[in-house]
C-alpha positions as CSV (number, residue, x, y, z in Angstrom):
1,X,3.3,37.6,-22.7
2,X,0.1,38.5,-23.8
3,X,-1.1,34.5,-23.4
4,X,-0.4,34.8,-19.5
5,X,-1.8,38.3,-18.7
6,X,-5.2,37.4,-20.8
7,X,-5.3,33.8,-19.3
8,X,-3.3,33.9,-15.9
9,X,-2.9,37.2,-14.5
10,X,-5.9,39.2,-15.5
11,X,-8.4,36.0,-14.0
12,X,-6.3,35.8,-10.9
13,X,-4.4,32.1,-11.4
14,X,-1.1,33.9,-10.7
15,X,-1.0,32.6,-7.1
16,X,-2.4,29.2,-8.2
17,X,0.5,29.2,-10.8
18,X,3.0,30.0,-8.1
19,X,1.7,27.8,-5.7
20,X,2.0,24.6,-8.1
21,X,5.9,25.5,-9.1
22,X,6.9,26.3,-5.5
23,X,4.7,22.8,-4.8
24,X,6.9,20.5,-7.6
25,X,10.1,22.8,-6.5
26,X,9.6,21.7,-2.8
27,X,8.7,18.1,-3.6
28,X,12.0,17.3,-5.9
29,X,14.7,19.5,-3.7
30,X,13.3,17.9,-1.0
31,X,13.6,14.2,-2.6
32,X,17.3,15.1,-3.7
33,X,17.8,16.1,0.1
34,X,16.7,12.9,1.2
35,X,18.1,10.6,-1.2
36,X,22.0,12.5,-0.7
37,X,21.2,12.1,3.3
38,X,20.2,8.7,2.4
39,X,23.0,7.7,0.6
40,X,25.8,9.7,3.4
41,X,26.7,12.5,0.3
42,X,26.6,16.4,0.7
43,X,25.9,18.3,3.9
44,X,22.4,17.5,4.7
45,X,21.5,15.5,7.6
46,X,18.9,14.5,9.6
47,X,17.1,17.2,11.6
48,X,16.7,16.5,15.4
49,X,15.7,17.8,18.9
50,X,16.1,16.4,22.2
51,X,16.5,13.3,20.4
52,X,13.1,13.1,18.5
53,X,13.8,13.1,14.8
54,X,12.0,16.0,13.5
55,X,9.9,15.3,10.2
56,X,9.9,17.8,7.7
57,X,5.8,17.1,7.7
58,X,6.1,19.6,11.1
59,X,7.7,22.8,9.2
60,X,5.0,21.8,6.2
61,X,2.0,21.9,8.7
62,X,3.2,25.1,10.0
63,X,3.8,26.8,6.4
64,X,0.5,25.3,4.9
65,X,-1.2,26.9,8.0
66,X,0.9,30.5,7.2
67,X,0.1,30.4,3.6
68,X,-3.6,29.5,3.3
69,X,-4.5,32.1,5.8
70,X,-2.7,35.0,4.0
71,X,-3.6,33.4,0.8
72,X,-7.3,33.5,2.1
73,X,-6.8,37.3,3.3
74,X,-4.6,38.1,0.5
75,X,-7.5,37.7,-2.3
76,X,-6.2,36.8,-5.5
77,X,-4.0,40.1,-6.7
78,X,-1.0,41.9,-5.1
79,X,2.5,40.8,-3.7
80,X,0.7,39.6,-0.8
81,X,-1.4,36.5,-2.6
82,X,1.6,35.8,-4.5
83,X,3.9,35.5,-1.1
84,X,1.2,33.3,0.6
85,X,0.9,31.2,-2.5
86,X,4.6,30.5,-2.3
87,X,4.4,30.0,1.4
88,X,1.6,27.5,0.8
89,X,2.9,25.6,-2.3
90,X,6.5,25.0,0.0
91,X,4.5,24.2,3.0
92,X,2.5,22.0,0.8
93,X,5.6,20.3,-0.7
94,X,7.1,19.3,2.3
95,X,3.5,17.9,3.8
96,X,2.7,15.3,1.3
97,X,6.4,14.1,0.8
98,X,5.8,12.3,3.8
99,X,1.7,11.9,3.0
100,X,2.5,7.8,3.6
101,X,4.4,8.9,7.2
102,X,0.6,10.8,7.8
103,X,-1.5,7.8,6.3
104,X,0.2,4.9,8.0
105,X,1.5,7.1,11.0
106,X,4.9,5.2,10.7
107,X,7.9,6.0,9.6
108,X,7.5,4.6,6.0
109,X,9.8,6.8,3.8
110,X,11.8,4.4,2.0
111,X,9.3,1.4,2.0
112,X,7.4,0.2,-0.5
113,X,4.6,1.9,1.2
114,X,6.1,5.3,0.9
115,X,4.8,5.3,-2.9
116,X,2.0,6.3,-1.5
117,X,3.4,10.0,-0.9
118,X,4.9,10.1,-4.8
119,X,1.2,9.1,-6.0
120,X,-0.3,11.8,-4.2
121,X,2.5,14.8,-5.2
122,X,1.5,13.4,-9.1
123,X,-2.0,13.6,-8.4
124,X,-2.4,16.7,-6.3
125,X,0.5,18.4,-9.3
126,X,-2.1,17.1,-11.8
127,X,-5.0,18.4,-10.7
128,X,-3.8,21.8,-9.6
129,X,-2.7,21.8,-12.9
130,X,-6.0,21.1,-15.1
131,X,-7.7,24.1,-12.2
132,X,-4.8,26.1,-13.5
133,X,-5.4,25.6,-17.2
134,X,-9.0,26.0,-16.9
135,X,-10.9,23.2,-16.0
136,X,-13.5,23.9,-13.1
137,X,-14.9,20.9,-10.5
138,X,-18.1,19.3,-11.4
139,X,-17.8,20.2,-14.9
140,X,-19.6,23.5,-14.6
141,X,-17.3,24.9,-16.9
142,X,-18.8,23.1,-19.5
143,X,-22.1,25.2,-19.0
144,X,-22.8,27.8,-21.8
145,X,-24.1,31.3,-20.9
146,X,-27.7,30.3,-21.2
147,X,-27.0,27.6,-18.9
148,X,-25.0,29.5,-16.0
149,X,-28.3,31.7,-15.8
150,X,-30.3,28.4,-15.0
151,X,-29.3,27.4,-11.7
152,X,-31.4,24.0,-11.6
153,X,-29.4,23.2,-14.6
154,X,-25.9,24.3,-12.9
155,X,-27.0,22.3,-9.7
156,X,-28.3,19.0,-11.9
157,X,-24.7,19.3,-13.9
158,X,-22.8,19.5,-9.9
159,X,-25.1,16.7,-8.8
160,X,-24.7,14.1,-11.4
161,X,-21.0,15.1,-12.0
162,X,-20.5,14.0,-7.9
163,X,-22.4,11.3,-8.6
164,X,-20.0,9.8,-11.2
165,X,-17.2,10.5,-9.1
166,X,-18.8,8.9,-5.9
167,X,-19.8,5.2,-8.0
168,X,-16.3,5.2,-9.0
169,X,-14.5,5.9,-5.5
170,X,-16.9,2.8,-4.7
171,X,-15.7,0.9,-7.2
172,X,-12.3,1.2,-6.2
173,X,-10.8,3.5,-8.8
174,X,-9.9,6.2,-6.3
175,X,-7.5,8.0,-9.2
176,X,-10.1,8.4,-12.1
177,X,-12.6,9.5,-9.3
178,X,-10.4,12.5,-8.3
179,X,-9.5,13.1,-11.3
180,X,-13.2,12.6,-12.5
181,X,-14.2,16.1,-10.3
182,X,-12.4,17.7,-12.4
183,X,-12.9,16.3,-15.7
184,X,-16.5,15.0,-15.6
185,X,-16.2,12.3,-18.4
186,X,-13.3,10.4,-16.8
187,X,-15.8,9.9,-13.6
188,X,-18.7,9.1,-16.0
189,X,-16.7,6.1,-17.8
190,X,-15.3,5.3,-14.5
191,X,-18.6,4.9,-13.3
192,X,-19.8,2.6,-15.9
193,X,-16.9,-0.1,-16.2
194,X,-16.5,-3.0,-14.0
195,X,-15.3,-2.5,-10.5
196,X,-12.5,-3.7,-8.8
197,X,-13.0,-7.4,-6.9
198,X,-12.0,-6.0,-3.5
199,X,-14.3,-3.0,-3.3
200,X,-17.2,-1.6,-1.8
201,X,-19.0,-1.8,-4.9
202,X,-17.9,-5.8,-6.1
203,X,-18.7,-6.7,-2.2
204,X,-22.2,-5.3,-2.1
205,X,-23.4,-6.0,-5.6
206,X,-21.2,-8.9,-7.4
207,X,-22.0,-11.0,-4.0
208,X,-24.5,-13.2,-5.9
209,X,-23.4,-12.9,-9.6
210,X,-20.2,-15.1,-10.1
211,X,-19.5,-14.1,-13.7
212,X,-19.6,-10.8,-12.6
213,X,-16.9,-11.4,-10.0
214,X,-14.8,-13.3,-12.5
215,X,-14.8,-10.6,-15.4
216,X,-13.7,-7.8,-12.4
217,X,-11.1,-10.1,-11.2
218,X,-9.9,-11.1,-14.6
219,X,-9.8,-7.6,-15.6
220,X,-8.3,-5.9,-12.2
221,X,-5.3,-9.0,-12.9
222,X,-4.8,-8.0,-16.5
223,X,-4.9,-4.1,-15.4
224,X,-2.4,-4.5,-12.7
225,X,-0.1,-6.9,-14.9
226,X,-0.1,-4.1,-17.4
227,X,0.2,-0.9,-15.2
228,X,1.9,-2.1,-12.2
229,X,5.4,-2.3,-12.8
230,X,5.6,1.1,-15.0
231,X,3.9,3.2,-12.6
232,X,6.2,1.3,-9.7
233,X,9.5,2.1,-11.9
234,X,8.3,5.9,-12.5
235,X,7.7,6.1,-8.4
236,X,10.7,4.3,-7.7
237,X,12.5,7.1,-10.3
238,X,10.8,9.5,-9.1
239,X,11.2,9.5,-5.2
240,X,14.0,7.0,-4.9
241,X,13.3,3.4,-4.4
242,X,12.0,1.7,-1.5
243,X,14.5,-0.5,0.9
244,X,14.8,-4.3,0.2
245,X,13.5,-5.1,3.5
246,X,11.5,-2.7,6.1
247,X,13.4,-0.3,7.6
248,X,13.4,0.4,11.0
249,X,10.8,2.5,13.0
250,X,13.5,5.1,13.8
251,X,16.0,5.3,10.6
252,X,15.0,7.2,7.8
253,X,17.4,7.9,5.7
């Protein structure tokens, strides 16, 4: 008890903490919902009015909406916070479930490009989670006391912390350089290593060195060979897997 007052109560993380349960809560009763609807077990069906299939992306919207507000007038003590943290988390939730049905704007829930949503619950559940256990964007955390009194320092640290991140987003690791705001040496060796053949980066800078664009495609085969299929089987455990063949625009699950 004493661990969470000193580290999660007394520096005001306790809506942050209820936000990420009520955020993993929503995400996997709402992947059992749709996997019982999908399969014609239980209770649940398909929500609809006047014949439009209603998303659950519409309630999320309209919760995220509710809870970032009060959240944002609540401050970061009382029963008030902690309600619009909840409200926000579920809202939240049910949003980036469907993230791919937002990205693709096409019913994509049980294709192979509905992964896409499971990615970004792991991610988002990730990083909320390093915020929540201390880490701080940019790596300003890592500033000591003489430091945080230096604000050129601070703002050199912010800069060249972005910058990491920003090479490798143009390099086509889009993970490590989210995950790099947050934990600045991730971005840093990100930003170093080879990028990947198809982006930005390879395209502008590999165009006129051809070992260069061999050892990127050689090593973006051998990564993907290696990663692929886990992180596939994980998703497909995770959320359900995808149909054989694309479903229909209309039919969900």
């Amino acid at each position: 008890m004493g661990w969470f007052e000193r580290n999660i109560v007394e520096p005001g993380k306790l809506p942050l903490l209820l936000a990420l349960i009520s955020f993993v809560l929503t995400f996997l009763i709402t992947r059992v919902i749709t996997r019982l609807i999908r399969a014609g077990k239980g209770p649940f069906g398909n929500v609809s009015s006047g014949g439009v299939h209603v998303h659950h992306v519409v309630p999320g919207v309209i919760l995220t909406i509710v809870g970032g507000f009060g959240a944002v007038a609540g401050g970061q003590y009382g029963f008030g916070s902690a309600l619009a943290a909840v409200v926000f988390g579920i809202g939240a939730g049910l949003v980036l479930d469907e993230f791919a049905l937002v990205l693709h704007l096409a019913d994509v829930y049980w294709t192979p490009d509905g992964r896409k949503s499971v990615e970004m619950v792991v991610l988002t559940a990730s990083l909320v989670g390093l915020l929540l256990i201390g880490f701080s964007p940019l790596g300003v955390n890592d500033l000591n006391e003489d430091q945080e009194q230096n604000r050129a320092v601070a703002l050199v640290t912010v800069l060249a912390n972005f910058l990491f991140a920003l090479i490798a987003l143009f390099k086509g690791k889009v993970r490590l350089a989210v995950l790099g705001v947050i934990i600045p040496l991730v971005a840093l060796v990100a930003a170093l290593r080879l990028a990947r053949p198809t982006s930005p980066w390879a395209k502008r800078f590999y165009r006129n060195r051809p070992r260069a664009r061999a050892r990127s495609a050689l090593r973006s085969y051998r990564h993907d060979r290696r990663w692929v299929t886990p992180s596939r089987a994980f998703h497909d455990w995770l959320g359900g897997a995808p149909d054989p063949e694309p479903a229909r625009s209309l039919e969900r699950r």
